[in-house]
Every structure is written in C-alpha cells, then in structure tokens.
N, C-alpha and C positions, 0 to 999 in steps of 0.2 A: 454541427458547428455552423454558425454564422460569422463572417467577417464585415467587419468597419475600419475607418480610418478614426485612428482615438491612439493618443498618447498615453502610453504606461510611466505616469511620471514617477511613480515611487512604488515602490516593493520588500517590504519584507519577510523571510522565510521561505522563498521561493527558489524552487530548483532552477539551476542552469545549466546548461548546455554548450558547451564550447568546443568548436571546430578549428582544425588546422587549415581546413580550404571552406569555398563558401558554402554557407547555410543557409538555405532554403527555406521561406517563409513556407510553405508545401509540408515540409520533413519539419519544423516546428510544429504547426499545425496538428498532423499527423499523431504527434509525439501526446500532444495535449489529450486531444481523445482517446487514445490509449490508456492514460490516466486517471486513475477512479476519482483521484481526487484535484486535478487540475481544471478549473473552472474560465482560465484565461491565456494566452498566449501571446508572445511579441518576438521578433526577432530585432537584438540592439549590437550592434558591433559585433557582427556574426559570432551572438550569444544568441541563444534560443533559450528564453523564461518562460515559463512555466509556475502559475501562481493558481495556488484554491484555498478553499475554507479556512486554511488553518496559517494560512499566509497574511499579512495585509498588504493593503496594493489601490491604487485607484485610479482613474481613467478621465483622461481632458479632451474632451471632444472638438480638435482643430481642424483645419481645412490644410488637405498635403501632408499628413503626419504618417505616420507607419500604420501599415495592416495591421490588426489586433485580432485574434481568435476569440471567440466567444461559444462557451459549450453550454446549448440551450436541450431543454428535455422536454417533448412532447410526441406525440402519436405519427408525426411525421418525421422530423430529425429527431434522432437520438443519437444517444451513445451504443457502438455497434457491440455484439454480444459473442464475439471471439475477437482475439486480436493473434497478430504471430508478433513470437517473443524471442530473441535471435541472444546466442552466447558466440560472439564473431562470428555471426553465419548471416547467411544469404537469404533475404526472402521474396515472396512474389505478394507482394500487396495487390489486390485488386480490389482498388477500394472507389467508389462512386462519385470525385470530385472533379467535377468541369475544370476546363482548362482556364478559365476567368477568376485569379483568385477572389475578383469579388461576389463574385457568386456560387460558391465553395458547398456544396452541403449533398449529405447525405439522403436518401429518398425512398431506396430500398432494402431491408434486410441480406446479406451475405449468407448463402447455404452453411451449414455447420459443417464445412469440411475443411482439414488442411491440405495446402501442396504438397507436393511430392517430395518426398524425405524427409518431411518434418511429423509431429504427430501432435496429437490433441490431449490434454491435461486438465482435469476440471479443477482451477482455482477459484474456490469460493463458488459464486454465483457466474464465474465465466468461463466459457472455452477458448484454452487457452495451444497456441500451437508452437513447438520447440522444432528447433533443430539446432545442428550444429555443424559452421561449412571453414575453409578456411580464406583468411581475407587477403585478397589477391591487390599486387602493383604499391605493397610498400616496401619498402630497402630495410625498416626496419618496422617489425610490427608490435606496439607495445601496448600500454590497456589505452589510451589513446586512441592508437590505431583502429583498437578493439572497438570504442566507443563510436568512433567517426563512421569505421564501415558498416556497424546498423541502422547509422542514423541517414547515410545513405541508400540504405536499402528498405527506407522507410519502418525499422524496426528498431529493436530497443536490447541493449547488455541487459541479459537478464541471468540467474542464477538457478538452480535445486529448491523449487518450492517442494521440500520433502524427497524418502528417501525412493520413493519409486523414479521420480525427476531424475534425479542423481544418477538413479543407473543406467534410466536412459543416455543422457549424456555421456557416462564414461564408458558405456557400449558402443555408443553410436563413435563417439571422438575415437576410438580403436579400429573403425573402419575408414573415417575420414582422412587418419592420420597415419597411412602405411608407410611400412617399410622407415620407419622413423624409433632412434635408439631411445629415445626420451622427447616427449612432445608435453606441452602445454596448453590448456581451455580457459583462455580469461572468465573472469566468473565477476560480476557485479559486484560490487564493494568497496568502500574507502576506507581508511582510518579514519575514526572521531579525532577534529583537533582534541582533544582533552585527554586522550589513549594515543598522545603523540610524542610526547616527553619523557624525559629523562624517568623519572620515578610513577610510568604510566603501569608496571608490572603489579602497584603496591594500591591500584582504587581496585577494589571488588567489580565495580557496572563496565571495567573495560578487559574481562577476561573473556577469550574463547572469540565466538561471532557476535560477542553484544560490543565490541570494541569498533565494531567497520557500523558505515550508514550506509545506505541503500535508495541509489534511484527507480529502481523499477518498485512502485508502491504494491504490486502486486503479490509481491515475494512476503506472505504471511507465514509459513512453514518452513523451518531452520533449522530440523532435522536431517535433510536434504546438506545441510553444509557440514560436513565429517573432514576431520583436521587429520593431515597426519601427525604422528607420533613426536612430541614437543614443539606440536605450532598452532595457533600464532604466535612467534617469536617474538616478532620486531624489534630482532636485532638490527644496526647498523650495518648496512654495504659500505665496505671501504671501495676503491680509494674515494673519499666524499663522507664518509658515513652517512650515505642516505638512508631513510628511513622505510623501513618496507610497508607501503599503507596501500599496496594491490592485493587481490585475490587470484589467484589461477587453482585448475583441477592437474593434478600430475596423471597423466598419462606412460605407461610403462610397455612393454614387450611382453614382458608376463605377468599374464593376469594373478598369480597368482602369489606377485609381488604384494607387502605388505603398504606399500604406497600406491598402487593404483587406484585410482578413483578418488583418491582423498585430495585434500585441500593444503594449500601453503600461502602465507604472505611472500609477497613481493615487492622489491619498489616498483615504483612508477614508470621509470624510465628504461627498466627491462625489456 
C-alpha cells in the first residue's frame, strides 16, 4: 500500500465500514489490503470506504485533504499472502507498517504461519487464518459490536468458507464459549435490500444464503453456511417488527443437538 493526500470525491458501489467509536485511518487501510478486490481506501466521517474494480470512484489531488490508501502491485510492495480473518474474535496482526502513516508500506513477506488459537485455511490462492474469541467491554454485544471489534483488532467479520470452516468454528466456539446454556457466533452477512420486504418470501434469487451480501470478498464457498431447520425466516421481531437481516452460528450444550452448528437470521440490533 502506498498513501497520499487525494480526495475521494465520488464513489460508487463501494463497501463501507462504519464504526461506533473512532476509526482509524491504520484499520481502514489494513481493511483495504486484505481485500482482493479493493484497490483504494479513505477514511470520511468515521466511515472507512473501500472502492475496487467494480466500483467507480475517482481521486482530486488537493493540498490538506484526507490520507487516501492506494494498493500498488510489484516485487517490492504487494499484497500480503495470508491475512487473519476474525468471526468476533481477537487477532495478533503483525504486520510491517511504520508509525508515519505517510510512509505506510509493506517490504517483507510474513512466514505462513498463524497465532495462537487461530489456524490456517486455504481460500483460493490465499492463506487464510480463523479463529474465534469473545469480544470484551461492551454492555451490549450485537453484529455491530461484532463488526467494530475486528476492525479493531485490525481484522475482519468473516464467515464458513465451506463445510470443514464451519466445523471449525462451531468446535472451536464450544470451547470459547463454556459453561454457557445457548451462545451465539456472529457470522458475516446482511440482508439484500431487495430480500427485505413484505413479499421477499415470493422472488426465487432471495432464498436460503443468496438472500444476505457479504463483506469479506473472500468468502467464495457457501456450503459452509448450513441453516437450521426453517431458517432464513425473516420473520418480524416484535415489539417493532424489526426485520432479521443478521447472521449468527447457534451454539448448544449438546452436540448432538439438531441446531448446533447451524445458522439463523437475526436482527440487527440483537
């Protein structure tokens, strides 16, 4: 990554990222190169954008304006070739960027190994590192919560790329998660506006997991996402009838329960 001062004056189809406390031009950054396909970075009203190929978006080169991320590809900077992928969990980034965000860049390759408690996944062409921890100092912890403490930990809501993924997580989340009568594993996912309405039950392209969108681009394998037994619903939560447009993993006492491991929508505000 390289950084300049350059205005992101327009954008669209680009992912954002929104925090309840502040967000770090660092953890934007961060966010971008993890990203196969984000090619540019801004941090604007503690949003963090994220814009590539398939986005449009373009750049005004002022004096005083906001850092801007830029993901260049050559023999010296690249893009790094494992990243750690957090589902509300903890990670230990140790990753090569000066303390000068304007002189931000990576220089050496990272051993292919992951920290401790987490382990390594081959997605595609990358190595990829999971774990799953639980996120500490909020009052209430919702996919929100979810979201902001990876982006803290310089990591990323990521989900089951496929079904060995999967078991990792609801093996590992049965040890994080002791001594608990029913726990829950946020899991990457939104509803589609368009699988968000009254008569969304009645289009075919919003049934099952093709009804949610996905920030971690990474997540190609969606056999990994196993529903339980008549869900995704998206019934109404009263009182409000909110709309259940989260994902979480149920977690049980016994394995051997027909819902552990599997998936449910949720609202938001859960």
């Amino acid at each position: 990554m390289i950084v300049i001062r350059a205005n992101l004056s327009s954008f669209d189809n680009c992912t954002e990222y929104s925090s309840a406390t502040e967000l770090s031009f660092k953890e934007c950054t961060i966010q971008c190169a993890k990203s196969v396909d984000c090619r540019v970075n801004q941090v604007q009203n503690n949003t963090c954008i994220l814009c590539g190929d398939k986005g449009r978006w373009s750049l005004r080169d002022y004096i005083s304006v906001s850092l801007t991320g830029i993901k260049v590809y050559n023999q010296v900077a690249g893009v790094k070739d494992f990243e750690n992928t957090c589902l509300s969990v903890r990670e230990d980034l140790q990753d090569n960027m000066t303390s000068d965000p304007l002189n931000m860049q990576t220089t050496t390759p990272r051993p292919k190994v992951c920290p401790d408690q987490w382990r390594m996944f081959q997605r595609g062409s990358i190595q990829w590192c999971l774990s799953v921890v639980i996120g500490q100092n909020y009052s209430f912890f919702n996919y929100t919560a979810a979201v902001d403490t990876c982006l803290k930990l310089n990591s990323t809501l990521s989900g089951p790329n496929g079904v060995e993924e999967r078991d990792f997580v609801r093996d590992m989340s049965s040890q994080v998660i002791k001594n608990s009568k029913m726990a829950r594993v946020w899991i990457d996912g939104t509803r589609k506006a368009e699988c968000s309405g009254s008569n969304w039950k009645q289009i075919p392209e919003c049934s099952g997991t093709n009804a949610f969108q996905f920030t971690d681009l990474t997540l190609q394998n969606f056999t990994g996402y196993t529903w339980n037994r008549g869900e995704p619903n998206g019934d109404p939560v009263p009182p409000g009838n909110y709309i259940q447009n989260c994902i979480h993993m149920l977690i049980t006492p016994q394995v051997s329960h027909t819902a552990y491991g599997t998936l449910d929508d949720i609202e938001l505000r859960q």
